[in-house]
C-alpha positions in Angstrom: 13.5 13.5 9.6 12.0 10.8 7.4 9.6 8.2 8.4 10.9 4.1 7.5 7.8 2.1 5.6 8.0 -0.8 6.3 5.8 -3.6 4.0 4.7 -6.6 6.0 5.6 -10.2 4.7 2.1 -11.2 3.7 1.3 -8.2 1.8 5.3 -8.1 -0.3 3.9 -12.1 -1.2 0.4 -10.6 -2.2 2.0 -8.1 -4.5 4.3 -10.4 -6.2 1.2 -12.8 -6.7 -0.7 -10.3 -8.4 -1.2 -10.6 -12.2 -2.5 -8.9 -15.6 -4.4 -10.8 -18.1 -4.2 -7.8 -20.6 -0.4 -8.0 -19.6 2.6 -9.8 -19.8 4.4 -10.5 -16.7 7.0 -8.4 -17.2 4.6 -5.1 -17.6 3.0 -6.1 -14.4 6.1 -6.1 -12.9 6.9 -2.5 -13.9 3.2 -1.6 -12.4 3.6 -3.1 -9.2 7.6 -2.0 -8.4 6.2 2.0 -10.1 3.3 1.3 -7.5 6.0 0.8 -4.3 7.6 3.9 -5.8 5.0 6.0 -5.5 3.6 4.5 -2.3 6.9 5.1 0.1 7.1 8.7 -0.4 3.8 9.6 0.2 3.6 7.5 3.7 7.3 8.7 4.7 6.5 12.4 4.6 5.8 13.7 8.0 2.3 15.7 6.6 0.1 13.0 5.5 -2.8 14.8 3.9 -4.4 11.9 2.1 -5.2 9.4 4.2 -8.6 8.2 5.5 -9.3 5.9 8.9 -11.3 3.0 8.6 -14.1 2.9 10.8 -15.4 -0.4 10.4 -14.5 -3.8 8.9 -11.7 -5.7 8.4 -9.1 -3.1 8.8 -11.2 -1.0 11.6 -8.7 1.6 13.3 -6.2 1.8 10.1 -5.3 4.1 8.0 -5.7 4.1 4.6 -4.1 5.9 1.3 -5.0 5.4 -2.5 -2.5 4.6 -5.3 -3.2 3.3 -8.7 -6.8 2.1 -7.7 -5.2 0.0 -5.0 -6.2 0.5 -1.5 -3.0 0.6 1.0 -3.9 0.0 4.8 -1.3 1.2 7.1 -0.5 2.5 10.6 2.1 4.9 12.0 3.9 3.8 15.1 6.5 6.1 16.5 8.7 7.2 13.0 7.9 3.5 11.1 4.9 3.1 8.7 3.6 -0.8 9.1 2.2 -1.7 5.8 -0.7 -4.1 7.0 -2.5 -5.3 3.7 -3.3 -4.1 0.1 -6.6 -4.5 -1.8 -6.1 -4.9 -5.7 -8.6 -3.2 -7.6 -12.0 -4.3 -7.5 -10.9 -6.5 -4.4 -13.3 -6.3 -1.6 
């Protein structure tokens, strides 16, 4: 069994506004769909070894992985991984 992730509307719009100076639009495509690549299997695998739970904050109470320097906030309800927001690198 395999768990769904599932990326909530506002953060799919934050990822497709988020761009490169050092590089074309087309380059930070690739980054961002490679980044969704290796995102998904890492949060659908039933042993999540990697990920932390904020304890205070904005995003108090959720979990949170690493990829690519980009902080991915998440929770786990039932089999379904809610993507709740993603911080670019350097974003507070």
């Amino acid at each position: 069994m395999q768990r769904l992730v599932l990326w909530s509307p506002a953060v799919r719009n934050k990822l497709s506004q988020f761009r490169s100076e050092r590089f074309s639009p087309e380059e930070t495509f690739d980054f961002i769909s490679q980044l969704i690549l290796e995102t998904e299997p890492v949060l659908s695998n039933l042993i999540l070894s990697k990920a932390y739970t904020e304890e205070g904050g904005t995003y108090a109470g959720l979990s949170r992985i690493v990829v690519k320097r980009f902080r991915i906030y998440f929770e786990q309800q039932e089999n379904d991984v809610w993507i709740f927001a993603v911080l670019f690198p350097g974003e507070k």
